[in-house]
N, C-alpha and C positions, 0 to 999 in steps of 0.2 A: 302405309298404315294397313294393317292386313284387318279382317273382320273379328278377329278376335279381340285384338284392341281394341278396336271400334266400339264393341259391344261393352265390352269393359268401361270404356270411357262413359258411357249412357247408362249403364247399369250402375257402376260402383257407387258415385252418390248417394243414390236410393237405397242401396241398401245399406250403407252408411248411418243413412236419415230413420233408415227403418229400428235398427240397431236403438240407435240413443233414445226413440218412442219408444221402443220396448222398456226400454232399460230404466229411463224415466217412468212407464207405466204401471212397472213392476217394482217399484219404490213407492210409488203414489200410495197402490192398490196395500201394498205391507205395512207400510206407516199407518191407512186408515184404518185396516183392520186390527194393527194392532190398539189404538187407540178408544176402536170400541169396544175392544173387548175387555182393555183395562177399566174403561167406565162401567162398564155391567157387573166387572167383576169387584169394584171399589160397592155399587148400589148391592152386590147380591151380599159384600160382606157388612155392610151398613145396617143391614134388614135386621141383622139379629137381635138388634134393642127395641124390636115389636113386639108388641105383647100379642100372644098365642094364636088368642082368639081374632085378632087383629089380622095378623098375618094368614090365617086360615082363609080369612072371608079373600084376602086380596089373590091368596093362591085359585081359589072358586072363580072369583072374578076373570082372571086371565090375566093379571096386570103384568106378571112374569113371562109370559109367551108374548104380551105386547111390544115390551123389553127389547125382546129378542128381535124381533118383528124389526121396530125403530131402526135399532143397529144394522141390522141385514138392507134396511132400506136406505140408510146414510152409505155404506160401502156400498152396496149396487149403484147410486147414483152418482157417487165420487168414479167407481169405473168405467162407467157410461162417460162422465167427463172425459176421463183420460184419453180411453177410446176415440173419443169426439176427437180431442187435440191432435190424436195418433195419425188420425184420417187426414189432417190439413197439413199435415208433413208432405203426405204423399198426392193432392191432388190439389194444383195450385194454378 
């Protein structure tokens, strides 16, 4: 068995392992952001049955940059998950 097998036999795995965590992380991470952003964007088309004055004070408020906020916090934490999971592939 020469060293470059060798290495190959030790290596391939991992990066096998690494592969499928990507692969799975980058499915995770597209499916959650797609889903918040179809929620934001069902609430941004919903909003239009407000009345004027209503909707003005919620715009003043921030409730709309809150929104955004939520979402961005549910995706960051959903990738932080994946991440998490990615790591225990490789260090066992």
């Amino acid at each position: 068995m020469t060293i470059a097998a060798w290495l190959m036999s030790l290596v391939g795995p991992m990066i096998i392992q690494g592969l499928i965590a990507l692969g799975v992380g980058v499915l995770t991470v597209t499916g959650i952001d797609l889903a918040v952003n179809t929620a934001l964007g069902w609430v941004s088309t919903n909003v239009g049955g407000i009345p004027n004055d209503l909707l003005s004070i919620l715009a003043l408020s921030g409730l709309f940059q809150a929104m955004s906020y939520i979402g961005g916090a549910i995706t960051a934490r959903v990738t932080l998950a994946g991440a998490s999971a990615a790591k225990r592939w490789f260090i066992k």
